[in-house]
PAZAPA-4460 file (N, C-alpha, C; in steps of 0.05 Angstrom, whole numbers, plus 32768, in hexadecimal, padded with zeros to 4 digits):
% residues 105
    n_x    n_y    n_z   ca_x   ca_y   ca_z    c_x    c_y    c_z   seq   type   mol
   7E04   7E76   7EAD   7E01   7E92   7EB3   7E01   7E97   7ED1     1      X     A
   7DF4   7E86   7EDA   7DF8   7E83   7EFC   7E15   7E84   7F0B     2      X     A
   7E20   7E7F   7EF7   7E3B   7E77   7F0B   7E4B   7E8F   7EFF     3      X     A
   7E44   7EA0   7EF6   7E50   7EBF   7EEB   7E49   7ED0   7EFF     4      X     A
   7E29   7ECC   7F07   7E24   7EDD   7F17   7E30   7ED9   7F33     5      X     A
   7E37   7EBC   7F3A   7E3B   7EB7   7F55   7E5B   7EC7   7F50     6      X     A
   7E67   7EC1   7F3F   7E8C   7ECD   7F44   7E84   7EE5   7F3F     7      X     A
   7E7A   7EF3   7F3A   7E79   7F16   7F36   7E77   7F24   7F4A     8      X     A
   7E5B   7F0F   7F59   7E5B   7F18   7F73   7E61   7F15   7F87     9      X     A
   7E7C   7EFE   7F8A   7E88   7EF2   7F9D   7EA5   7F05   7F8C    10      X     A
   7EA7   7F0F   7F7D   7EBD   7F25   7F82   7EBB   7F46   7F8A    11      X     A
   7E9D   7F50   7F7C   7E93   7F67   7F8E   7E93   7F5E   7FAF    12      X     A
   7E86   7F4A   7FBF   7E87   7F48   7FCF   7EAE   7F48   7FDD    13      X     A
   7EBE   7F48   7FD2   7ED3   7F35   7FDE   7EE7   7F5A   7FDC    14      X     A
   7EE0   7F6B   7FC5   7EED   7F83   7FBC   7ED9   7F93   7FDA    15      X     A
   7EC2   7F93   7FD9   7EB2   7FA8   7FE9   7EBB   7F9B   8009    16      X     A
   7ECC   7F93   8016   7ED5   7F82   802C   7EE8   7F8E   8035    17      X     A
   7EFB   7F92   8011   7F10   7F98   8018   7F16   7FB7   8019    18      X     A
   7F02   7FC3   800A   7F05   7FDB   800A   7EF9   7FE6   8024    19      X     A
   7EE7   7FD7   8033   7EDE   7FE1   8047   7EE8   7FE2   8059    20      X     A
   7EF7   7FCC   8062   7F0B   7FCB   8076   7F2B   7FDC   8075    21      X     A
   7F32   7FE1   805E   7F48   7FEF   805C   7F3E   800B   8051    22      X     A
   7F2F   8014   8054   7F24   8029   8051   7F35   8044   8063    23      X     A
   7F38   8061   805A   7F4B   806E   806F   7F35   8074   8086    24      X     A
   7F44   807A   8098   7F34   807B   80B6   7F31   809B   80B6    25      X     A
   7F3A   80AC   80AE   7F39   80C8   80B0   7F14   80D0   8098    26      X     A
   7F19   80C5   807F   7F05   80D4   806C   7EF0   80BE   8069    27      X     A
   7EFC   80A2   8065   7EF0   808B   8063   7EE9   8083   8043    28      X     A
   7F04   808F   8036   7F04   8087   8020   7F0A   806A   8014    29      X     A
   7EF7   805A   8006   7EFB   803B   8002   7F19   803D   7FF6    30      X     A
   7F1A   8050   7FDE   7F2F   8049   7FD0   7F4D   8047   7FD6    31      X     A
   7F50   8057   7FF6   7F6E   8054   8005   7F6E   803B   8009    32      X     A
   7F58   8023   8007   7F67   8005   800E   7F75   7FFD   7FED    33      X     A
   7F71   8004   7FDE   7F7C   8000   7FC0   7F91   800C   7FB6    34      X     A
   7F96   801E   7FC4   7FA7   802C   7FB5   7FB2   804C   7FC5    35      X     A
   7FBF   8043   7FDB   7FCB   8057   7FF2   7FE4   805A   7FE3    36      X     A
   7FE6   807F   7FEF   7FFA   8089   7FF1   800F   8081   7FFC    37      X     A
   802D   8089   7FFB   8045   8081   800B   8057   809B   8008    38      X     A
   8058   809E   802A   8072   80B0   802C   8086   80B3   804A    39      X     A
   809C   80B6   8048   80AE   80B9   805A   80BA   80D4   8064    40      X     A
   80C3   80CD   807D   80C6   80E5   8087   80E6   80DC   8098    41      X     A
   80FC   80DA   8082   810E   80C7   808D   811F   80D7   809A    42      X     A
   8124   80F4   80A2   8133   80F0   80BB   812B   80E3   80D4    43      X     A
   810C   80E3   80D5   8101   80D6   80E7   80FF   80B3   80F2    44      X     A
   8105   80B1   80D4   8105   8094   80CE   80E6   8083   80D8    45      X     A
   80D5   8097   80CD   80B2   808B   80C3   80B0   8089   80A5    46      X     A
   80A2   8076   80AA   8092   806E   8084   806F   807A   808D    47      X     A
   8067   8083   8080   804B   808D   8087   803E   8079   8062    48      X     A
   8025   8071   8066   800D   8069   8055   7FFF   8085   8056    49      X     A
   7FF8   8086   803F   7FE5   80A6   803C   7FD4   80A4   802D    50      X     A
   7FB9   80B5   803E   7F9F   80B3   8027   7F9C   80C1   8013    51      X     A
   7FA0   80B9   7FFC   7F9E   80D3   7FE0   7F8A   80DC   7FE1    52      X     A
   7F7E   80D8   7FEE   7F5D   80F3   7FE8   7F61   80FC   8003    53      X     A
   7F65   80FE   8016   7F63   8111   802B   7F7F   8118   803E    54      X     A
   7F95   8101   8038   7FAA   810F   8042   7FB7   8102   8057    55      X     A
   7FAB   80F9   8065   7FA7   80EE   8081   7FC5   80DB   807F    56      X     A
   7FDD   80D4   8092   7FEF   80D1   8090   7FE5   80B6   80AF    57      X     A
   7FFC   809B   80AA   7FF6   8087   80BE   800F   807C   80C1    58      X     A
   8024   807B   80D2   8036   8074   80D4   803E   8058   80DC    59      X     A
   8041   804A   80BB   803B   8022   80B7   805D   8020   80B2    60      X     A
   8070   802C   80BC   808C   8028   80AD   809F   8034   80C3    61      X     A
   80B5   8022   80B4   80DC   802A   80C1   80E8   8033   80A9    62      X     A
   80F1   804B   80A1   80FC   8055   8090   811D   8058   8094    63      X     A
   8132   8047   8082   814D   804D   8092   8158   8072   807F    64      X     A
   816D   807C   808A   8173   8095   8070   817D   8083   805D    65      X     A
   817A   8072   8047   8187   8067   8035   8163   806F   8020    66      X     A
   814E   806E   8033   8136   8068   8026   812B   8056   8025    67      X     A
   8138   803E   802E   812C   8022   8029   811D   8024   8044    68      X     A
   80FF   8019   8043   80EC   8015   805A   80E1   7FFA   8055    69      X     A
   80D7   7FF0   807A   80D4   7FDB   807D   80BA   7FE8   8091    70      X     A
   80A4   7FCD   807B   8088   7FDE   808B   8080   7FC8   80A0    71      X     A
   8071   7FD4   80B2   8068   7FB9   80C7   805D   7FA7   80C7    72      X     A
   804F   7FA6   80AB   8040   7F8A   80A9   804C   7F78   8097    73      X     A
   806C   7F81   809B   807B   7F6E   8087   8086   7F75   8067    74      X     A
   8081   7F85   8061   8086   7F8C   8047   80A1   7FA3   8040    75      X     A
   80AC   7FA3   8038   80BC   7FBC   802A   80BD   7FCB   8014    76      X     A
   80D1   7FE0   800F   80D5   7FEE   8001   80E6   8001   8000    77      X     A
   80E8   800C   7FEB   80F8   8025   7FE3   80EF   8045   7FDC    78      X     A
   80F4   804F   7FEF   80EE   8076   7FEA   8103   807F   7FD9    79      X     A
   8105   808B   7FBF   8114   8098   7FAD   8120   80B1   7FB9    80      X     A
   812C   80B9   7FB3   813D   80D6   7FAF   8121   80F4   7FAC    81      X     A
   8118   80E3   7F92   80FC   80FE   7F8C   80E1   80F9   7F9E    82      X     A
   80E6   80E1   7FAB   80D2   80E4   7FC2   80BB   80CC   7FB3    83      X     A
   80C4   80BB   7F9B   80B5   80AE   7F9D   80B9   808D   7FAB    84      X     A
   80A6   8081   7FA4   80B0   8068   7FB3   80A0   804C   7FA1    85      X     A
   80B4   8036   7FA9   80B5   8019   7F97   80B9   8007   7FAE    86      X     A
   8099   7FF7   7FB5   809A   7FE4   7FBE   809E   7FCA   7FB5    87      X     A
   80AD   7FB6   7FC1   80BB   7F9E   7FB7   809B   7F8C   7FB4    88      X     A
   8099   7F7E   7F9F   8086   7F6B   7F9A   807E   7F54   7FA8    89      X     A
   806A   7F52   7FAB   805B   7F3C   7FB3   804A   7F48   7FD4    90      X     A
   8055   7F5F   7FDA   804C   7F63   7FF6   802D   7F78   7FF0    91      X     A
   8020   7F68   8000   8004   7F7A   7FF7   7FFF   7F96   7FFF    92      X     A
   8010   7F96   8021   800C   7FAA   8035   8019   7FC3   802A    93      X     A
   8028   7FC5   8022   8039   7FDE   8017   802F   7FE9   7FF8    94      X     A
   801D   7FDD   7FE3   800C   7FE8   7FD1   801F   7FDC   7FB3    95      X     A
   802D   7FC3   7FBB   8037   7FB7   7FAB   8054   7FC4   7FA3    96      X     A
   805A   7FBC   7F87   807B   7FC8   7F84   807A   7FC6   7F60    97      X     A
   8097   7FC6   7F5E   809D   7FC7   7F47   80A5   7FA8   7F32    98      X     A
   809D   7F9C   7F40   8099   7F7C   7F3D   80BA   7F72   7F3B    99      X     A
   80CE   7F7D   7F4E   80E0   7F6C   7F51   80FC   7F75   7F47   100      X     A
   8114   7F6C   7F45   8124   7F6F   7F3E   8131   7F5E   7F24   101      X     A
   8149   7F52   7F14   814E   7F3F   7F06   8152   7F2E   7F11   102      X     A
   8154   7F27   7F23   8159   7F0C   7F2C   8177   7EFB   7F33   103      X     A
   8181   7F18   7F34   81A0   7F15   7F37   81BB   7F13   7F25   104      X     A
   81AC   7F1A   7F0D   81C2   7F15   7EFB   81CD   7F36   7EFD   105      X     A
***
């Protein structure tokens, strides 16, 4: 039973870290480290991260006009036509993706 408690709370500890530190800087909402907004503003050619509870816009991206963006901590993606967007898998920084493509066939 001991060792339930120790992983429970060596993952509350490890979630409350992360939410604290990626927390938005404008409202200081935990949950923008989990689960941020994404939007572009591509004649400009910015990718903005956005806080769904307050709005707050941070410019983490290179947006080309095709829609495809490349964010600065390494990650990419794709802005749609209707303005939504599908980040490529495995990258943490961009709020994940659509887990990939076929694989080439």
């Amino acid at each position: 039973m001991d060792v339930l408690v120790f992983i429970g709370l060596t993952i509350a500890l490890v979630l409350g870290l992360i939410g604290f530190f990626g927390r938005c800087r404008a409202c200081g909402s935990w949950a923008h480290a989990f689960n941020p907004g994404h939007t572009a503003d591509i004649p400009d050619g910015k990718a903005y991260i956005v806080c769904k509870r307050c709005g707050d816009r941070q410019h983490k991206g290179e947006v080309s006009s095709d829609g495809s963006v490349v964010w600065m901590s390494g990650g990419s993606g794709q802005f749609h036509e209707d303005g939504s967007y599908t980040g490529d898998s495995g990258t943490f920084a961009d709020g994940g993706g659509d887990g990939g493509g076929a694989g080439g066939e």
